[in-house]
DSSP file (Angstrom, degrees, kcal/mol; ACC not computed):
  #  RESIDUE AA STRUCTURE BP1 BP2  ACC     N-H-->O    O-->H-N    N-H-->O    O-->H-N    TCO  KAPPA ALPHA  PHI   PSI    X-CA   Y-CA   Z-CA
    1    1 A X              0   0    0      0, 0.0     2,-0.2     0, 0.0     0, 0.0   0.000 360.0 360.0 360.0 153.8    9.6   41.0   17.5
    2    2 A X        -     0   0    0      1,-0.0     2,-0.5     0, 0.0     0, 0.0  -0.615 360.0-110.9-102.8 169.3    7.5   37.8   17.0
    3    3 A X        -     0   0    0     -2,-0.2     2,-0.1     2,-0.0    -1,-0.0  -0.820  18.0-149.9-120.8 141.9    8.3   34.6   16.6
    4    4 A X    >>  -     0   0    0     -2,-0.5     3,-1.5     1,-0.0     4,-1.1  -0.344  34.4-115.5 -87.6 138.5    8.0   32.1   13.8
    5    5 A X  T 34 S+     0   0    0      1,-0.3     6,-0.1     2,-0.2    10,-0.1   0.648 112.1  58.9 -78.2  11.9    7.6   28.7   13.8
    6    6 A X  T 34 S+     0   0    0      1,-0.2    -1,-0.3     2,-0.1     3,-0.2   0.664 105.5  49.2 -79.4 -11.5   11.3   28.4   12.2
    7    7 A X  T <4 S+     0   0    0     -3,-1.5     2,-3.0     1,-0.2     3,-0.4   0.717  90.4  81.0-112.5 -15.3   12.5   29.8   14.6
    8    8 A X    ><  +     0   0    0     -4,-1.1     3,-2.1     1,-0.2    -1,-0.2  -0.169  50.7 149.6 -80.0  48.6   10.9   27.7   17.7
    9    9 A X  T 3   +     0   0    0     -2,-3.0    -1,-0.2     1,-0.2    -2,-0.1   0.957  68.5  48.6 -43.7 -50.7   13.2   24.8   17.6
   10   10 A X  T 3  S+     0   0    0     -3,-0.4    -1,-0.2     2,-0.0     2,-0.2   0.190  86.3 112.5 -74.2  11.9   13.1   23.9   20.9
   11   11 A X  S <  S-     0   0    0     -3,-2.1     2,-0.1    -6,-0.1     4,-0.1  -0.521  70.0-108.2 -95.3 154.1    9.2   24.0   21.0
   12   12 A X  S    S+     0   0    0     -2,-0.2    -1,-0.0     2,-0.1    -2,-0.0  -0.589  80.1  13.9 -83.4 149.2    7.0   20.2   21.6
   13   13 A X  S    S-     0   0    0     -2,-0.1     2,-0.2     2,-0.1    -2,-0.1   0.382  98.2 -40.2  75.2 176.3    5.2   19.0   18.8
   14   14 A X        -     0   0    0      1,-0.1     2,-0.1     2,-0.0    -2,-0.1  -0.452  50.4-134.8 -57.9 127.5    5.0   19.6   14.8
   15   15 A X     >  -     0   0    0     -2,-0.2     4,-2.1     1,-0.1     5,-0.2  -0.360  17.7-114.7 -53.8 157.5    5.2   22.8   13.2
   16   16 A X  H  > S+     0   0    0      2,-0.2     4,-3.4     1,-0.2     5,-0.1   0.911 117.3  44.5 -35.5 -59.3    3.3   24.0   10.9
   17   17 A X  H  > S+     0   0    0      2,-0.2     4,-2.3     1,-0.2    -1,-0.2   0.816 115.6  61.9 -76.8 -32.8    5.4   24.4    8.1
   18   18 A X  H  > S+     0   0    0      1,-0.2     4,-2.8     2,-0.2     5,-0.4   0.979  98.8  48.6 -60.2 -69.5    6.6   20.8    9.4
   19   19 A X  H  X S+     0   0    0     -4,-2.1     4,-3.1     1,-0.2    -2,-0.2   0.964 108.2  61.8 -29.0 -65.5    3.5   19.0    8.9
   20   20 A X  H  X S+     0   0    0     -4,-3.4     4,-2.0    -5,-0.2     5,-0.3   0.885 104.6  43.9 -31.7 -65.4    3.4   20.5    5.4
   21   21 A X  H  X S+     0   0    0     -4,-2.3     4,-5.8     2,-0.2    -1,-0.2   0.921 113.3  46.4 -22.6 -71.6    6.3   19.1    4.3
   22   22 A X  H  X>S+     0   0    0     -4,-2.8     4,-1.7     2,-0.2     5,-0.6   0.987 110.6  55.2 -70.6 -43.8    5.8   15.7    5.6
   23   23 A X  H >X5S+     0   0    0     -4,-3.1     4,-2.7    -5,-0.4     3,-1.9   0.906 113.4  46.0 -38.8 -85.0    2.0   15.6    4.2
   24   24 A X  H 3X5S+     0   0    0     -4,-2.0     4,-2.0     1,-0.3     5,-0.4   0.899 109.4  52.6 -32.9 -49.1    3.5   16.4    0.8
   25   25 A X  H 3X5S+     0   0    0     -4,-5.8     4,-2.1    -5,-0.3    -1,-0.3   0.921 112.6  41.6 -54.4 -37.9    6.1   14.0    1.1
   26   26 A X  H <X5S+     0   0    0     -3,-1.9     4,-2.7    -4,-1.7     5,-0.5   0.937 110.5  54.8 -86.9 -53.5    3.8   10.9    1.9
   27   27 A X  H  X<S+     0   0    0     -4,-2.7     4,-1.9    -5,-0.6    -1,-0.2   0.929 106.9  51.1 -68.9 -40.0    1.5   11.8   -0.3
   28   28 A X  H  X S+     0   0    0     -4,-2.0     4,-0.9    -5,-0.2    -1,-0.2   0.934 121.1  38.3 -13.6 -56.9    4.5   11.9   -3.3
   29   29 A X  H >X S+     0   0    0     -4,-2.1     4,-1.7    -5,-0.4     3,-0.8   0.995 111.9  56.5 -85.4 -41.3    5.6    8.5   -2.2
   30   30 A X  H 3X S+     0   0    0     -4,-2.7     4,-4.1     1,-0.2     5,-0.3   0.804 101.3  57.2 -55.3 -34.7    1.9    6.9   -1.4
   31   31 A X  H 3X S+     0   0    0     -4,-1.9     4,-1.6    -5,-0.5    -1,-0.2   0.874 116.9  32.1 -82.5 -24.4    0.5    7.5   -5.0
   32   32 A X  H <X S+     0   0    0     -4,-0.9     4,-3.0    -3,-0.8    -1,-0.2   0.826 116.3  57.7 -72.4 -30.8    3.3    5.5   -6.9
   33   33 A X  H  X S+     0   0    0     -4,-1.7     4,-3.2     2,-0.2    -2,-0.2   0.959 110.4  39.4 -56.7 -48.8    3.5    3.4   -4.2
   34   34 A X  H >X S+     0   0    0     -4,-4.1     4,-1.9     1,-0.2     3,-0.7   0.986 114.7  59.4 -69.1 -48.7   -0.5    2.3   -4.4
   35   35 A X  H 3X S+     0   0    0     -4,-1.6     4,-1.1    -5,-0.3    -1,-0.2   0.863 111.2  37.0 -69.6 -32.1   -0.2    2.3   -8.2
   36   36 A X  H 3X S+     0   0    0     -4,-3.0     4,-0.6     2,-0.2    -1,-0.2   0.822 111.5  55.9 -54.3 -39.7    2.4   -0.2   -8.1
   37   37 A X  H <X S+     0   0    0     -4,-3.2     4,-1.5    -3,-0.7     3,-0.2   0.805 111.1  49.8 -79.7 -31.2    1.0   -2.4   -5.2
   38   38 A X  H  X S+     0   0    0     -4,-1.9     4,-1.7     2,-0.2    -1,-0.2   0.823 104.1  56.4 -86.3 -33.2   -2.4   -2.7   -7.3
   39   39 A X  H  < S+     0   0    0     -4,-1.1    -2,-0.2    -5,-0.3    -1,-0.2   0.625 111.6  51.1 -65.3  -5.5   -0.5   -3.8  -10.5
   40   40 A X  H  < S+     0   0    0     -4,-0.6    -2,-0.2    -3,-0.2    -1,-0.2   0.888 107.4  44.5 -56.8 -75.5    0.8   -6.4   -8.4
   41   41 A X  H  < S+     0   0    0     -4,-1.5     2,-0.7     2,-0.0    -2,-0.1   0.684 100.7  72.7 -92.2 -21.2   -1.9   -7.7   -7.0
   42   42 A X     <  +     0   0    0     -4,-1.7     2,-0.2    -5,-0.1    -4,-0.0  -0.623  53.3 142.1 -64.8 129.7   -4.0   -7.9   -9.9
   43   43 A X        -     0   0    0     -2,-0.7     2,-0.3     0, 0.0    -3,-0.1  -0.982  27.0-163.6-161.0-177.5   -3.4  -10.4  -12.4
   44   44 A X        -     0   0    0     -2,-0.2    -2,-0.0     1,-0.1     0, 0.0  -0.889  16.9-147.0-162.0 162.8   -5.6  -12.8  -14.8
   45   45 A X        -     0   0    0     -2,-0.3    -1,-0.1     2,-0.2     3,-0.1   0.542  29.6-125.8-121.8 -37.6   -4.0  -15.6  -16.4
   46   46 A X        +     0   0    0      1,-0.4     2,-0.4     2,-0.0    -2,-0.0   0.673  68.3 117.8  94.9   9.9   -6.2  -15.6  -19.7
   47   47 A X        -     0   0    0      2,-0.1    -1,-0.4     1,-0.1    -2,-0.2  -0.946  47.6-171.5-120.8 165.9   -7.1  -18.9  -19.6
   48   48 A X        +     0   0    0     -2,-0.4     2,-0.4    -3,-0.1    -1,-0.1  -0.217  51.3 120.0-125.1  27.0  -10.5  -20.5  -19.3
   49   49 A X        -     0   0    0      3,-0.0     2,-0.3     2,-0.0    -2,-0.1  -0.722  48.1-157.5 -90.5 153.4   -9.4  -24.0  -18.7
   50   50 A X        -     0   0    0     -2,-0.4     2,-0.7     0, 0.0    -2,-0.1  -0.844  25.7 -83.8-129.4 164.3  -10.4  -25.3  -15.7
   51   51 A X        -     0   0    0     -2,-0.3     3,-0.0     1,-0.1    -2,-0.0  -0.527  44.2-116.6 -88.0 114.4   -8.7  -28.4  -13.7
   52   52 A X        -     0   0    0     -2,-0.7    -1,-0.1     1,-0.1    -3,-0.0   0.076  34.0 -88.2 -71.6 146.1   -9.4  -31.3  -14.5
   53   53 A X        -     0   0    0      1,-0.1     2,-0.2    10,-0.0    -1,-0.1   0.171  30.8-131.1 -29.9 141.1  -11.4  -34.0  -12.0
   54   54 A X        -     0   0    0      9,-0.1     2,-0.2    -3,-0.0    -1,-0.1  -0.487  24.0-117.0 -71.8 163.3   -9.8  -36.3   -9.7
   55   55 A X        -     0   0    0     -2,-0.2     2,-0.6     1,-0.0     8,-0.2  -0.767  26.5-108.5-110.9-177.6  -10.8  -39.9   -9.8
   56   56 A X        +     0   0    0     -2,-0.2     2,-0.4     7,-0.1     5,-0.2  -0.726  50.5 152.7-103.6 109.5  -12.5  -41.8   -6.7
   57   57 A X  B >   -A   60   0A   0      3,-2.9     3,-1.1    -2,-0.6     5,-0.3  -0.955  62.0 -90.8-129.1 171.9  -10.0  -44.3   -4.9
   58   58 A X  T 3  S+     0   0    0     -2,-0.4    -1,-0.2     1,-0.2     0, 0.0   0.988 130.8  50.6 -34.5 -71.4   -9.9  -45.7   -0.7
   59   59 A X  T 3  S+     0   0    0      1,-0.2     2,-0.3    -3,-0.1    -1,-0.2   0.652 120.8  26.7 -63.8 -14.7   -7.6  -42.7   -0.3
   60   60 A X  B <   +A   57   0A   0     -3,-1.1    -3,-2.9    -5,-0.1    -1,-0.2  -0.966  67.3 157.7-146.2  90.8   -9.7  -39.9   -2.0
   61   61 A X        +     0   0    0     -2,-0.3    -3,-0.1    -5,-0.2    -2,-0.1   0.239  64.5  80.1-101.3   6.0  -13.4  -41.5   -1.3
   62   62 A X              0   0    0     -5,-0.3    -1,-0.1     1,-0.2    -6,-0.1   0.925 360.0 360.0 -77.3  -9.3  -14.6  -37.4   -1.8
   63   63 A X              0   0    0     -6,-0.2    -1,-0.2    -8,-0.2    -7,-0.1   0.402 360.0 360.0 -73.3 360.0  -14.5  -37.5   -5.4
């Protein structure tokens, strides 16, 4: 009979059916993962004030 890659435990490298798995798995955790990490990192604050001027002294001649 022939043999299956369930049955080649003892064989180097990924199986087939192995690879599958873990590809499907990552890609499960990656797509919540990226939709979270980008609702993060976006943000807006919603205001259009801007900071107001410094004034010119000796210690701050850049103003």
């Amino acid at each position: 009979m022939g043999s299956t890659s369930a049955e080649n435990n003892g064989s180097k490298g990924v199986g087939r059916r192995d690879l599958i798995k873990r590809s499907a798995a990552l890609g499960l955790i990656s797509v919540p993962t990226m939709s979270f990490l980008s609702a993060c990192a976006s943000s807006d604050s919603g205001s259009d004030k801007k900071a107001t001027a410094g004034t010119k002294t000796a210690k701050n001649p850049s103003r």
